[in-house]
N, CA and C atoms as an extended XYZ file, in Angstrom:
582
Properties=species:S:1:pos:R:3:atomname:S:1:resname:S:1:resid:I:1 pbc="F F F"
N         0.852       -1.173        0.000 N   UNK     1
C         0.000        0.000        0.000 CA  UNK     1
C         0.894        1.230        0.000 C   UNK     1
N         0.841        2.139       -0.801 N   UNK     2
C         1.863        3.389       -0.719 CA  UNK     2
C         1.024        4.438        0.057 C   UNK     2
N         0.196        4.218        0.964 N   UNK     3
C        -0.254        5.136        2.162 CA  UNK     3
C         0.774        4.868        2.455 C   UNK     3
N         1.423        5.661        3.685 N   UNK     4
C         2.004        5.467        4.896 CA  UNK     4
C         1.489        6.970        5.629 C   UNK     4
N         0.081        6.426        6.545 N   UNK     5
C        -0.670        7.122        7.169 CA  UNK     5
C        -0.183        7.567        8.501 C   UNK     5
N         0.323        8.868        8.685 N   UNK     6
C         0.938        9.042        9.868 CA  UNK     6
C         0.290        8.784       11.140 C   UNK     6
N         1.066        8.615       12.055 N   UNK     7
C         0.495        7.922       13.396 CA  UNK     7
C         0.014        9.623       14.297 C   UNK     7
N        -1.494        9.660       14.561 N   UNK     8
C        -1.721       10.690       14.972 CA  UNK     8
C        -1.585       10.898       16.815 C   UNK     8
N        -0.697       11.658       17.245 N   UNK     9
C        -0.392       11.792       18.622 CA  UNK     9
C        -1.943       11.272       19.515 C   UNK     9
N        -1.371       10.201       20.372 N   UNK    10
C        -1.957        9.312       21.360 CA  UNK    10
C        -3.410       10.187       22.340 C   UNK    10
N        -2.954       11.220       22.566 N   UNK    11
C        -4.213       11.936       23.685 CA  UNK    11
C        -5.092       12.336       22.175 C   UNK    11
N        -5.138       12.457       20.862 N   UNK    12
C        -6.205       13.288       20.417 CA  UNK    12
C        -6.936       11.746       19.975 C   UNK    12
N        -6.280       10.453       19.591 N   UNK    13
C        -6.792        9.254       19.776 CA  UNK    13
C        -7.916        9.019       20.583 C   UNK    13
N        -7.446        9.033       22.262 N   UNK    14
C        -7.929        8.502       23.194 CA  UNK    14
C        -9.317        9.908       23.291 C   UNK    14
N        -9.037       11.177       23.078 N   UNK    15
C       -10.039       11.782       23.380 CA  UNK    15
C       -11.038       11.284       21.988 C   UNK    15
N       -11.057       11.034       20.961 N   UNK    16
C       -11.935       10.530       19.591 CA  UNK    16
C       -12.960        9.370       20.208 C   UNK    16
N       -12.014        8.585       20.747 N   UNK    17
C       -12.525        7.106       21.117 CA  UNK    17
C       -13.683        7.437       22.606 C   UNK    17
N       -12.997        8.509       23.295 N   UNK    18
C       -14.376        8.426       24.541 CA  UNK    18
C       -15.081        9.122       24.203 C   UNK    18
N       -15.177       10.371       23.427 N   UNK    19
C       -16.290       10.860       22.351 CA  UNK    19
C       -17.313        9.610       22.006 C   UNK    19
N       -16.499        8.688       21.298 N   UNK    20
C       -17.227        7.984       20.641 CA  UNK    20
C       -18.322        6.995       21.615 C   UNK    20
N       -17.261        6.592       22.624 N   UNK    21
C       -18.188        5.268       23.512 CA  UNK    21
C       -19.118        6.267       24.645 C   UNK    21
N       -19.279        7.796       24.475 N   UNK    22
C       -19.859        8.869       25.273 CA  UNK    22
C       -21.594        9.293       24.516 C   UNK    22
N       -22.661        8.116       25.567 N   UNK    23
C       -23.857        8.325       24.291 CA  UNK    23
C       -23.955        9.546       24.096 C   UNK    23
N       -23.549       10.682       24.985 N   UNK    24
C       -24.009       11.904       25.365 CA  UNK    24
C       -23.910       12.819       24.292 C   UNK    24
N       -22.255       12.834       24.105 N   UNK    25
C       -21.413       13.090       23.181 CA  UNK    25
C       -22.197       12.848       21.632 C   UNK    25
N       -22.216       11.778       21.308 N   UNK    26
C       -22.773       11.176       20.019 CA  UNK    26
C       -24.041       12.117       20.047 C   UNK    26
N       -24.662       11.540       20.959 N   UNK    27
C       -26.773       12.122       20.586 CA  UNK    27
C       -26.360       14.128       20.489 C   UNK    27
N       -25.704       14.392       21.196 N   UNK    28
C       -25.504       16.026       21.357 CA  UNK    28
C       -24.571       16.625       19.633 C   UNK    28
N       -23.977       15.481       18.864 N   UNK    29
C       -23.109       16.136       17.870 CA  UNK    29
C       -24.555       16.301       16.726 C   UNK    29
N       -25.689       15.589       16.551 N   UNK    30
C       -27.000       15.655       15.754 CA  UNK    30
C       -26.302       14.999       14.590 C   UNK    30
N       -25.672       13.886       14.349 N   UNK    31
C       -24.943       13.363       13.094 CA  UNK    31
C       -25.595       12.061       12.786 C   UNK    31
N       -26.751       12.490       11.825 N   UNK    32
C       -28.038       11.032       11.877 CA  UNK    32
C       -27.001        9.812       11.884 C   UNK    32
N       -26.306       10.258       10.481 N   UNK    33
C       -25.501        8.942       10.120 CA  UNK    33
C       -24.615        7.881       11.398 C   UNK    33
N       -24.025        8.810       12.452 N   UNK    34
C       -23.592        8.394       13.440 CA  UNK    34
C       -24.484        7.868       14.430 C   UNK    34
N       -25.456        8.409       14.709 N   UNK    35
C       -26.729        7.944       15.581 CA  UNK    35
C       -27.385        7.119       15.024 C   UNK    35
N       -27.673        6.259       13.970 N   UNK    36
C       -27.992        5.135       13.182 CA  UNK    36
C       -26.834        4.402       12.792 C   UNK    36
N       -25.703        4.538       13.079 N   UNK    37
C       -25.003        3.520       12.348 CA  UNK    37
C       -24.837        2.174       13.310 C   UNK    37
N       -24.625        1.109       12.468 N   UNK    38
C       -24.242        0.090       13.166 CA  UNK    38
C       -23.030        0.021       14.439 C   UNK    38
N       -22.906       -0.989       15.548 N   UNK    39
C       -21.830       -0.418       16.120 CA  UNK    39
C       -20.927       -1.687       16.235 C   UNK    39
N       -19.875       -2.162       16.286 N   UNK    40
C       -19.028       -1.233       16.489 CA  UNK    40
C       -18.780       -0.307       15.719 C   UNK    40
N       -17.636        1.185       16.479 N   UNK    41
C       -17.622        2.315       15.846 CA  UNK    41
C       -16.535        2.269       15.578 C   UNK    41
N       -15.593        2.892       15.086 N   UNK    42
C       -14.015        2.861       14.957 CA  UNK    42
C       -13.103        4.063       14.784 C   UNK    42
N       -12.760        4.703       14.624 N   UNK    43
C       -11.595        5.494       14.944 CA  UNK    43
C       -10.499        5.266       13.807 C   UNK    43
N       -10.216        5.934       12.729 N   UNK    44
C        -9.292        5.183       11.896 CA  UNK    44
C        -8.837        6.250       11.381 C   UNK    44
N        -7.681        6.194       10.184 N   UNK    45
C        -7.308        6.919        8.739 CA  UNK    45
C        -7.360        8.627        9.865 C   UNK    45
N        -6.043        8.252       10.836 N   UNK    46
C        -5.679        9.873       11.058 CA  UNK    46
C        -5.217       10.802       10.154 C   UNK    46
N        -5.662       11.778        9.802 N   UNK    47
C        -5.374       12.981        8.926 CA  UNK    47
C        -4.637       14.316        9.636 C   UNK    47
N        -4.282       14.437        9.457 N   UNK    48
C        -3.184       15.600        9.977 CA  UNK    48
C        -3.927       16.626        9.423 C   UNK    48
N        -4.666       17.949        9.506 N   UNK    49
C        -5.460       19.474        9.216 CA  UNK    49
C        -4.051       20.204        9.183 C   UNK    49
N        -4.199       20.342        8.143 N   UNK    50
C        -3.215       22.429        7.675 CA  UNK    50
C        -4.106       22.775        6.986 C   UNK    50
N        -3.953       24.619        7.719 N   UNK    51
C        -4.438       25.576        6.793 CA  UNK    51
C        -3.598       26.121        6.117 C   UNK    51
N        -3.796       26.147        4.975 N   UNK    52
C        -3.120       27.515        4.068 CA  UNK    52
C        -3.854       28.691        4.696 C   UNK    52
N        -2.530       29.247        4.465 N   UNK    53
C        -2.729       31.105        5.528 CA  UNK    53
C        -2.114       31.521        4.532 C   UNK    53
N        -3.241       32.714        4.258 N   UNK    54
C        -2.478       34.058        3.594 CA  UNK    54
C        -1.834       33.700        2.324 C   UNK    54
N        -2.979       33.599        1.237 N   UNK    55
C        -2.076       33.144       -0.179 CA  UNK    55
C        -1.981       34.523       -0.603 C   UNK    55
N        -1.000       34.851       -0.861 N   UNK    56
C        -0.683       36.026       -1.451 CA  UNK    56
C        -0.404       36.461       -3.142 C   UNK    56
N        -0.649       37.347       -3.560 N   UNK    57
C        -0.224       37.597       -5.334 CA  UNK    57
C         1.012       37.073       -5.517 C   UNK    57
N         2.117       37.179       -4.632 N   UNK    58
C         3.661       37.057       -5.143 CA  UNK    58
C         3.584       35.458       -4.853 C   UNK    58
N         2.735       34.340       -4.630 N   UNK    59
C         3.228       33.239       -4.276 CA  UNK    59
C         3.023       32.327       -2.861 C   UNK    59
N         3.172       33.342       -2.154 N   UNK    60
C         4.044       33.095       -0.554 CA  UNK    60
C         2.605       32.571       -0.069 C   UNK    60
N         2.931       31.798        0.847 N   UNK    61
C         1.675       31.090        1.859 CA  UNK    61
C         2.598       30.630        2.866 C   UNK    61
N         1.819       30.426        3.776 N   UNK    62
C         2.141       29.579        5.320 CA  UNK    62
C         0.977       28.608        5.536 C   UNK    62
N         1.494       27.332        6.199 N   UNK    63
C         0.693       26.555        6.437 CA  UNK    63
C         0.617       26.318        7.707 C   UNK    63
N        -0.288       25.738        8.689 N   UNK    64
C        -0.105       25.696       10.004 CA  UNK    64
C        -0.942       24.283       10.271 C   UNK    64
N        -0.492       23.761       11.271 N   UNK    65
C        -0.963       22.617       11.839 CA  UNK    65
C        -2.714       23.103       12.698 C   UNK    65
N        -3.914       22.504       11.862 N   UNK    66
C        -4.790       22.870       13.184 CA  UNK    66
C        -5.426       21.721       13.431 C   UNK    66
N        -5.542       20.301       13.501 N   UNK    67
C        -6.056       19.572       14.166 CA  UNK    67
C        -5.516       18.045       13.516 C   UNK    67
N        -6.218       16.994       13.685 N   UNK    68
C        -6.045       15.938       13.407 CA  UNK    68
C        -7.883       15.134       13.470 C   UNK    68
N        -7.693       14.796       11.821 N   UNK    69
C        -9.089       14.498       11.548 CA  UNK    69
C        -9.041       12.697       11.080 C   UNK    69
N       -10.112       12.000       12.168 N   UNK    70
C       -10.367       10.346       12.213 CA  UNK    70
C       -11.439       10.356       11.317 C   UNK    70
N       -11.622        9.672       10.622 N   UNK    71
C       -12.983        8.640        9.474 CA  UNK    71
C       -13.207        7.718       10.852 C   UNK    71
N       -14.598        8.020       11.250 N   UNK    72
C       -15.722        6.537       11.685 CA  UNK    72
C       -15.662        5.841       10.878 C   UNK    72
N       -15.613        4.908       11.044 N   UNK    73
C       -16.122        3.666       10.281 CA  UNK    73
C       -17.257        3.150       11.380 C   UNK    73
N       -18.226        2.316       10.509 N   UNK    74
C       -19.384        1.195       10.754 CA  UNK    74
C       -18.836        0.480        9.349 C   UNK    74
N       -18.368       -0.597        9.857 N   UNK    75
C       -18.439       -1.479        8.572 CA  UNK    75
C       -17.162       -1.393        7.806 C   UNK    75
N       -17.856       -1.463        6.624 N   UNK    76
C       -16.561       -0.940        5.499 CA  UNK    76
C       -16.679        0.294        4.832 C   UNK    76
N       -17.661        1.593        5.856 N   UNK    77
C       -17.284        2.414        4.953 CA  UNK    77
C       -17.372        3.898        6.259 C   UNK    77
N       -17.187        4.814        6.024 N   UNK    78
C       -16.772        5.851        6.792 CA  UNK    78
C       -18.227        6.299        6.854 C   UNK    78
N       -18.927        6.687        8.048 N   UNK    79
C       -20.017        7.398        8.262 CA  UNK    79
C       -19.957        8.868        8.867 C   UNK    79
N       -18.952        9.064        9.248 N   UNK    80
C       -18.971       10.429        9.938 CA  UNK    80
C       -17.178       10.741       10.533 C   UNK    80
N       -16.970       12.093       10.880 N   UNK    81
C       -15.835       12.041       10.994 CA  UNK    81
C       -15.438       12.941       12.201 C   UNK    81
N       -14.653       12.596       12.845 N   UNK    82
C       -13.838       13.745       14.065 CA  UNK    82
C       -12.740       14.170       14.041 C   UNK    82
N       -13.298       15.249       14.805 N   UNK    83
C       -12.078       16.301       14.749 CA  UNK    83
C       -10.901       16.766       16.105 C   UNK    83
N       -10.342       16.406       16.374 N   UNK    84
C        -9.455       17.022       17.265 CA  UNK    84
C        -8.799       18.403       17.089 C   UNK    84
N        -8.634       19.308       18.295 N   UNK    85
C        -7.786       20.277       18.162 CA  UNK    85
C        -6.818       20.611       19.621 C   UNK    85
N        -5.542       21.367       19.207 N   UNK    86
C        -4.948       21.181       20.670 CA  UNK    86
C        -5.332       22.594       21.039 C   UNK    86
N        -5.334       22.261       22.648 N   UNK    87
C        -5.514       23.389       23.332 CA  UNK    87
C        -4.510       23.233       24.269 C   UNK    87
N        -4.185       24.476       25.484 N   UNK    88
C        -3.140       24.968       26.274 CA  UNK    88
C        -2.978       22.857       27.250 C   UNK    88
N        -4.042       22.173       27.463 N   UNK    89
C        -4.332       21.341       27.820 CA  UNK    89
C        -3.890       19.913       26.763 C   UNK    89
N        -3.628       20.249       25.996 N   UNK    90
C        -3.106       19.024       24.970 CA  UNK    90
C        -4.487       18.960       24.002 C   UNK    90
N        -4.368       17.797       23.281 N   UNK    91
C        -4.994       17.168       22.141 CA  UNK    91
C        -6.034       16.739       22.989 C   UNK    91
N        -7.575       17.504       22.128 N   UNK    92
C        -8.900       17.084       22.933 CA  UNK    92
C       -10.079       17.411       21.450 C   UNK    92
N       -10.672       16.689       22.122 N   UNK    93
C       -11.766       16.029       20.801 CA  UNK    93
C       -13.024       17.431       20.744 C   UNK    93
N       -13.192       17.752       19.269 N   UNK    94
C       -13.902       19.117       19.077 CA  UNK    94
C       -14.869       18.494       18.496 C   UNK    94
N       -15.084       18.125       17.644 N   UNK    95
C       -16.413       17.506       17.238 CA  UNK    95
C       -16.837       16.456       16.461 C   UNK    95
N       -18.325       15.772       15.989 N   UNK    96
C       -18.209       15.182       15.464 CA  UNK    96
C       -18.753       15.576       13.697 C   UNK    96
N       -18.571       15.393       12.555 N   UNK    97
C       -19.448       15.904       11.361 CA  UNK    97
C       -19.861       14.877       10.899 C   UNK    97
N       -20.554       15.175        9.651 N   UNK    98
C       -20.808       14.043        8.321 CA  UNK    98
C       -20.894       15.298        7.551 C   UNK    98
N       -21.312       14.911        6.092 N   UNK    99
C       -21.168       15.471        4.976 CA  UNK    99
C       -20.736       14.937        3.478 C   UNK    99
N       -20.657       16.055        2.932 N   UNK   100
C       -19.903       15.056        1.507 CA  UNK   100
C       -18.103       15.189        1.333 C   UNK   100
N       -17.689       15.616        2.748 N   UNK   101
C       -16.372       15.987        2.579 CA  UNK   101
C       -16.014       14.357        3.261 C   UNK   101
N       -16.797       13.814        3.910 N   UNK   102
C       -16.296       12.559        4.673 CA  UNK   102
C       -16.360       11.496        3.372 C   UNK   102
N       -17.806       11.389        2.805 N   UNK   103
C       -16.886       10.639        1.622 CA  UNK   103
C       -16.102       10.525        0.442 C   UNK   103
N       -15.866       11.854        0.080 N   UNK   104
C       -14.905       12.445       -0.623 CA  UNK   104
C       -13.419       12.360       -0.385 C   UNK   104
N       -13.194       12.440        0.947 N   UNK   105
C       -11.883       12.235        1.524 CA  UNK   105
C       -11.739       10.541        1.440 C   UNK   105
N       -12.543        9.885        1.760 N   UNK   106
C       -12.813        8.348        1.630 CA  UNK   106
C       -12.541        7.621       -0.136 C   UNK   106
N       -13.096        8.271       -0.844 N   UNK   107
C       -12.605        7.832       -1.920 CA  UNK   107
C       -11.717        8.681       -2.671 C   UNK   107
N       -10.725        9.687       -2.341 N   UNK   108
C        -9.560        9.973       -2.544 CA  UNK   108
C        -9.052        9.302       -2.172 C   UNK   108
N        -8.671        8.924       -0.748 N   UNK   109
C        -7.586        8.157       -0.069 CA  UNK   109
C        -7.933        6.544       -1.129 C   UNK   109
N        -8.633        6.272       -1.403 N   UNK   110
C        -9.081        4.613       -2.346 CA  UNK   110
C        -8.016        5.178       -3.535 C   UNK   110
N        -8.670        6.340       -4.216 N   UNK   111
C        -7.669        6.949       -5.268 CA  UNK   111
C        -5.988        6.757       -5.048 C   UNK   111
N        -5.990        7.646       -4.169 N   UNK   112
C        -4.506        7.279       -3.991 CA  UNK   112
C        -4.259        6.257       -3.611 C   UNK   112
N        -4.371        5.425       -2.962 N   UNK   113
C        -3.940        3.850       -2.344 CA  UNK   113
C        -3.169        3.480       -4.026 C   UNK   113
N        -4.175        3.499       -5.161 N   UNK   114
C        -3.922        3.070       -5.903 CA  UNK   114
C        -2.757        3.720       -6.923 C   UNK   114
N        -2.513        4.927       -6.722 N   UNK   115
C        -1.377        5.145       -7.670 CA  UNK   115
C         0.267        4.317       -7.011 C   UNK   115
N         1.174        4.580       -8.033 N   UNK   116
C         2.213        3.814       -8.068 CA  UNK   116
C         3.572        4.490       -6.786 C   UNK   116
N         3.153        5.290       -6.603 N   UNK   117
C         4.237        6.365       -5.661 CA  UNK   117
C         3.650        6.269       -4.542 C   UNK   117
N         4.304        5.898       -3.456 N   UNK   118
C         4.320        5.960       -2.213 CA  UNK   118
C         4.121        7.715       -1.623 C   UNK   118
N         3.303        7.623       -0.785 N   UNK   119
C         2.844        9.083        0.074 CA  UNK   119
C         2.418        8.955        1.528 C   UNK   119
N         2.400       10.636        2.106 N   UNK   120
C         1.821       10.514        3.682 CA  UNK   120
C         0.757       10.981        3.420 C   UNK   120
N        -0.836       10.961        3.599 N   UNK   121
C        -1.507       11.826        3.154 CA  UNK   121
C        -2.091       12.200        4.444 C   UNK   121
N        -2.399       13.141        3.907 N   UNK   122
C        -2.863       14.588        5.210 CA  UNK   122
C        -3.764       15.573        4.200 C   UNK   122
N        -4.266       16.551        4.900 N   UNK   123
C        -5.345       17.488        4.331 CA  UNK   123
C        -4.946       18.549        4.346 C   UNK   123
N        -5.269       19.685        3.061 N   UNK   124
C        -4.855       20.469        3.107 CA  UNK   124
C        -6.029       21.347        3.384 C   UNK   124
N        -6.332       22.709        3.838 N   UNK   125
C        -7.612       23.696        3.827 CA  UNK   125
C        -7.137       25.064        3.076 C   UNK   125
N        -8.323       25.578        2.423 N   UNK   126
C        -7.817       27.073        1.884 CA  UNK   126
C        -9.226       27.501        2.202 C   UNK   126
N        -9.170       27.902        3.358 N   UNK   127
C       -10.318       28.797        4.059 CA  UNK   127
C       -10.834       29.737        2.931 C   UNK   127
N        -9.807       30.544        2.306 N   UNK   128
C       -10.241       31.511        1.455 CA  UNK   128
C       -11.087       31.436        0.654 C   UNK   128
N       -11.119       30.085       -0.424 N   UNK   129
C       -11.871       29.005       -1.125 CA  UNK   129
C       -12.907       28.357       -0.679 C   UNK   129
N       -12.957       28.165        0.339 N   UNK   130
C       -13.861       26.727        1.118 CA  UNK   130
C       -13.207       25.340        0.688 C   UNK   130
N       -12.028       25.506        0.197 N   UNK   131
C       -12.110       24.382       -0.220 CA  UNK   131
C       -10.969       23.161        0.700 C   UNK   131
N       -10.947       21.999        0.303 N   UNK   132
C       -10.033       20.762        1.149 CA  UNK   132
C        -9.605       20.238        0.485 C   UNK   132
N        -8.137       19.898        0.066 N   UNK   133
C        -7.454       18.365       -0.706 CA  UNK   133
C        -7.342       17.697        0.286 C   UNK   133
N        -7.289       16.798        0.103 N   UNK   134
C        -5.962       15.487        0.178 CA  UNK   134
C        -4.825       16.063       -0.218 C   UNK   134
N        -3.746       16.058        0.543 N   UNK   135
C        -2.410       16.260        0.117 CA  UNK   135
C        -1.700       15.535        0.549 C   UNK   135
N        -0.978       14.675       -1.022 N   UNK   136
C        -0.359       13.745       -1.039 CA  UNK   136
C         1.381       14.018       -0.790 C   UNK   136
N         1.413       13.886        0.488 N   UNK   137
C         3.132       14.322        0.779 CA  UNK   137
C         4.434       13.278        0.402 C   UNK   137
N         5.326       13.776       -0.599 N   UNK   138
C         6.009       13.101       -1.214 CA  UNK   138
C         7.029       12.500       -0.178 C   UNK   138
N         7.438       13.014        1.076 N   UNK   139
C         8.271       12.318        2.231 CA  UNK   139
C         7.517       11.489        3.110 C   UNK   139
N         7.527       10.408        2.804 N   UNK   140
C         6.556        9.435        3.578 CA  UNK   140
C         6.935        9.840        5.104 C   UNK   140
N         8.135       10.197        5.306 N   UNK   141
C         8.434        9.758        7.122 CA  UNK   141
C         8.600       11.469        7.433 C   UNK   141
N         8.037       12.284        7.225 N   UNK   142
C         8.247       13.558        7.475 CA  UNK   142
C         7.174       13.683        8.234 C   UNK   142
N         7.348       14.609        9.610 N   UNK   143
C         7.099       14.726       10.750 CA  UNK   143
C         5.377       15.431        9.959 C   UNK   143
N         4.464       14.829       10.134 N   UNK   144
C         3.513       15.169        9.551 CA  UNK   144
C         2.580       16.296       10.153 C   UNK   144
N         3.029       16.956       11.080 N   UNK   145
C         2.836       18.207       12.060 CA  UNK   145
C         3.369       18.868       11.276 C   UNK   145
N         3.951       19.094       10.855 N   UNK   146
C         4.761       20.537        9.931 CA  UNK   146
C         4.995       20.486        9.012 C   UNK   146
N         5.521       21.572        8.066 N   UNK   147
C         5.716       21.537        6.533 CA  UNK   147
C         4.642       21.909        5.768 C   UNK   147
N         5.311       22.487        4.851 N   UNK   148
C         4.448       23.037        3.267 CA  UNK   148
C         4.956       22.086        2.055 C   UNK   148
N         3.363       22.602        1.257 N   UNK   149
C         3.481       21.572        0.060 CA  UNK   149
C         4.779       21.714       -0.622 C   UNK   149
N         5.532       20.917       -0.898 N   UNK   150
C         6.520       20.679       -1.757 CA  UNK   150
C         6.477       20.784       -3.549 C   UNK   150
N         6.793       21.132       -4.252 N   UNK   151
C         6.196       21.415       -5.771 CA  UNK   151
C         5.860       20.111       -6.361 C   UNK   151
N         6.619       19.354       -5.810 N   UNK   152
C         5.814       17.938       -6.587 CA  UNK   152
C         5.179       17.201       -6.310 C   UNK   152
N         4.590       17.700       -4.718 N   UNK   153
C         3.556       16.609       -3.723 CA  UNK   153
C         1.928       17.147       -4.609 C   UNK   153
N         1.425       15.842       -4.408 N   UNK   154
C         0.030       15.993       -5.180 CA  UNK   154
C        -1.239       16.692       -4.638 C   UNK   154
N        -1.781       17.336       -4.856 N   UNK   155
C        -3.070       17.804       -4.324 CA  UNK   155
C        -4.418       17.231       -4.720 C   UNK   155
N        -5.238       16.888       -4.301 N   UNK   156
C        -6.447       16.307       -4.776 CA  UNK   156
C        -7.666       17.306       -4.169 C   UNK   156
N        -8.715       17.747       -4.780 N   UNK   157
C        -9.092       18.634       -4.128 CA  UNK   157
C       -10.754       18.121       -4.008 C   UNK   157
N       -10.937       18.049       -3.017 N   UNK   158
C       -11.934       16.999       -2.706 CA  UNK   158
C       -13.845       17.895       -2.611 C   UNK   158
N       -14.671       16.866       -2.987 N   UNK   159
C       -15.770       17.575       -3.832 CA  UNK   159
C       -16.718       17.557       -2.083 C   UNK   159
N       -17.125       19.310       -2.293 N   UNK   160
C       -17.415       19.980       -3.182 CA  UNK   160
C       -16.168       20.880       -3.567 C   UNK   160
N       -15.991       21.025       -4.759 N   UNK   161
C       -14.308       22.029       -5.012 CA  UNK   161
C       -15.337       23.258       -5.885 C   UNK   161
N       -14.387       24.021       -5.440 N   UNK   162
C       -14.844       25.500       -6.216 CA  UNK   162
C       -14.915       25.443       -7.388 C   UNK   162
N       -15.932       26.451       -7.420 N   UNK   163
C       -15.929       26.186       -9.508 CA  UNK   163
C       -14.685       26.280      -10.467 C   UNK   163
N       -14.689       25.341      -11.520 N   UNK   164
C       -13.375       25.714      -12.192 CA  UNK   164
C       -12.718       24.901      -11.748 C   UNK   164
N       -12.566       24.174      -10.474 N   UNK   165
C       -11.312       23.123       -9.723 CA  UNK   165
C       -12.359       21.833      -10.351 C   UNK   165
N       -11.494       20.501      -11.125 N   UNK   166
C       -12.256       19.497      -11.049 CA  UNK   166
C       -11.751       18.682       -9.416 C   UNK   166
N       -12.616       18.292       -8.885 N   UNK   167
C       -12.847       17.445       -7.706 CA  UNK   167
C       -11.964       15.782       -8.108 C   UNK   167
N       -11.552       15.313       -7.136 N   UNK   168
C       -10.956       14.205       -7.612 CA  UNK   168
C        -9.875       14.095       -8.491 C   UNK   168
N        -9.013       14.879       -8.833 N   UNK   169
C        -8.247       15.002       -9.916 CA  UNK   169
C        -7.268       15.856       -9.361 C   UNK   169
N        -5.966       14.550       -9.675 N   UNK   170
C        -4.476       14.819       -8.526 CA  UNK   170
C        -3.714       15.919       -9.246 C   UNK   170
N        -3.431       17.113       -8.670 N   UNK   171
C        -2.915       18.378       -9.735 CA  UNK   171
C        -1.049       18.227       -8.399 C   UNK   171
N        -0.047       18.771       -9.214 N   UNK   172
C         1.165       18.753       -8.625 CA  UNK   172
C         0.633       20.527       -7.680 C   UNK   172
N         1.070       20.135       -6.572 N   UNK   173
C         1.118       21.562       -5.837 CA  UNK   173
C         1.926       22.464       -6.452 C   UNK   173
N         3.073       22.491       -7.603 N   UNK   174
C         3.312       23.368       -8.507 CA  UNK   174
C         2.398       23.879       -9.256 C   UNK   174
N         1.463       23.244       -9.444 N   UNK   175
C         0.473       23.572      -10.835 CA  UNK   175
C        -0.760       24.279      -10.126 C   UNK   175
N        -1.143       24.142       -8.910 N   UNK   176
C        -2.521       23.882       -8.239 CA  UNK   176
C        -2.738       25.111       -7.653 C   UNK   176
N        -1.290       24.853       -6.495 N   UNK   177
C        -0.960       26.471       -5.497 CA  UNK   177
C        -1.275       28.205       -6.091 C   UNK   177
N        -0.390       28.224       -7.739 N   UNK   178
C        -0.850       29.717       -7.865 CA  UNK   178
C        -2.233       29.367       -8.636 C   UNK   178
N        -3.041       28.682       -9.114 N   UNK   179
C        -4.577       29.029       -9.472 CA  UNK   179
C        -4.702       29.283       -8.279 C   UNK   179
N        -4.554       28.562       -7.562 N   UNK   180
C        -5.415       28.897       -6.333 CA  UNK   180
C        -4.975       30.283       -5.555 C   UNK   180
N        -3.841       30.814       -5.906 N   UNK   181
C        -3.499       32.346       -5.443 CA  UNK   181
C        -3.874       33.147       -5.884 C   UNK   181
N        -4.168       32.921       -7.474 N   UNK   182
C        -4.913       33.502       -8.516 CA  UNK   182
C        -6.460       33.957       -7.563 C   UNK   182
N        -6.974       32.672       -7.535 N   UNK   183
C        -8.731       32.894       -7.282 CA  UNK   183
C        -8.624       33.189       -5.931 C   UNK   183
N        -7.982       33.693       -5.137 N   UNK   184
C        -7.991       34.009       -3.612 CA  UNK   184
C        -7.586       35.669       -3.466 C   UNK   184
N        -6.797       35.750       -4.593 N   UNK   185
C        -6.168       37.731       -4.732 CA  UNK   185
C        -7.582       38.452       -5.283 C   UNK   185
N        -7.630       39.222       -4.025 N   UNK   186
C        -9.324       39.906       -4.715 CA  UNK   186
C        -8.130       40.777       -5.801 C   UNK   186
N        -9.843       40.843       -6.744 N   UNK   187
C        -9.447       42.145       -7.984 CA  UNK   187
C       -10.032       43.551       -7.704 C   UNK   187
N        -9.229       44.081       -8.247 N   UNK   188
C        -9.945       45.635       -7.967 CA  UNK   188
C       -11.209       45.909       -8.712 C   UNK   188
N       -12.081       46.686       -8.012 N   UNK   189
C       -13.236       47.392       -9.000 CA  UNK   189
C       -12.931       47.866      -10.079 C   UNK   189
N       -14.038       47.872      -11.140 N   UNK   190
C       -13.429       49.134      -12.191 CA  UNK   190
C       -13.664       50.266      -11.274 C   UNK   190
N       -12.732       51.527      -11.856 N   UNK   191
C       -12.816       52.889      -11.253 CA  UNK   191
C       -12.144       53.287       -9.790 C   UNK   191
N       -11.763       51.777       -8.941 N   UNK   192
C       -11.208       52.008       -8.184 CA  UNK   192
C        -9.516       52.167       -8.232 C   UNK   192
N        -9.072       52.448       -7.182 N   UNK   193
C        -7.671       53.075       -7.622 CA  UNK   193
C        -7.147       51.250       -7.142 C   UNK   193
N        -5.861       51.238       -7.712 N   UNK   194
C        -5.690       49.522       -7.941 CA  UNK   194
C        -4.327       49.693       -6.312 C   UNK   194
């Protein structure tokens, strides 16, 4: 398998998992799919959260570490998903979702399993956009807390993707990064001074 899915730090684990076995927790997140699903529940496919910060005209971005995101599973397929974030207190469990980003991320990661190049995959966010890849990191053993896309690590940009982005379709973070700096640099009005 050319995943090599980084191992997500132990307390945001253990807080996912008593979320999960917490009826309280569950009935209070309103996630039908989770409140109907079969049980056992599971905890799986840690994702490492960066935001892209601040895409700028000249290029430049920063990325930052903000959480670490688990796929539920019931079964064989992902029903809902959690989120961890750290606070002054360590790694503690923020919520639970569903949506079409949970199975979107689910059959990217199928996508990639299958190409020929080994990767770490983790998620990328561009708040600016709304939008989320998969980002396929070309250093399998790189500390998956830190770092920016590399020009030849893959991006997959997972549906719903902004107009103009096709969904599902692996673009090199060389190719991907300035559209996407492009559609994030507001334009000036006509008549306004530039």
């Amino acid at each position: 398998m050319p995943l090599h899915v980084p191992a997500a730090p132990a307390p945001a684990l253990r807080s996912v998992l008593t979320a999960l076995s917490s009826p309280t927790a569950v009935r209070e997140a309103r996630t039908p799919s989770l409140l109907g699903a079969p049980r056992p529940l599971s905890a799986e496919l840690p994702l490492p959260v960066h935001v892209l910060d601040g895409i700028t005209a000249g290029g430049g971005s920063a990325t930052r570490l903000a959480g670490w995101r688990f796929l539920i599973r019931s079964g064989e397929h992902a029903v809902a998903a959690a989120d961890t974030v750290l606070t002054p207190d360590g790694w503690t469990f923020s919520r639970f979702f569903e949506g079409p980003y949970v199975t979107s991320t689910e059959l990217a990661l199928h996508q990639a399993e299958a190409m020929a190049e080994p990767y770490q995959p983790r998620l990328l966010s561009v708040p600016e956009l709304y939008m989320l890849t998969l980002w396929l990191h070309g250093d399998r053993g790189a500390d998956a807390a830190a770092g920016h896309p590399a020009a030849t690590d893959l991006l997959v940009p997972l549906a719903p993707a902004p107009p103009g982005i096709a969904a599902h379709r692996a673009h090199r973070a060389a190719d991907l990064l300035p559209v996407l700096t492009h559609r994030a640099t507001p334009t000036p009005l006509l008549g306004s001074p530039a």
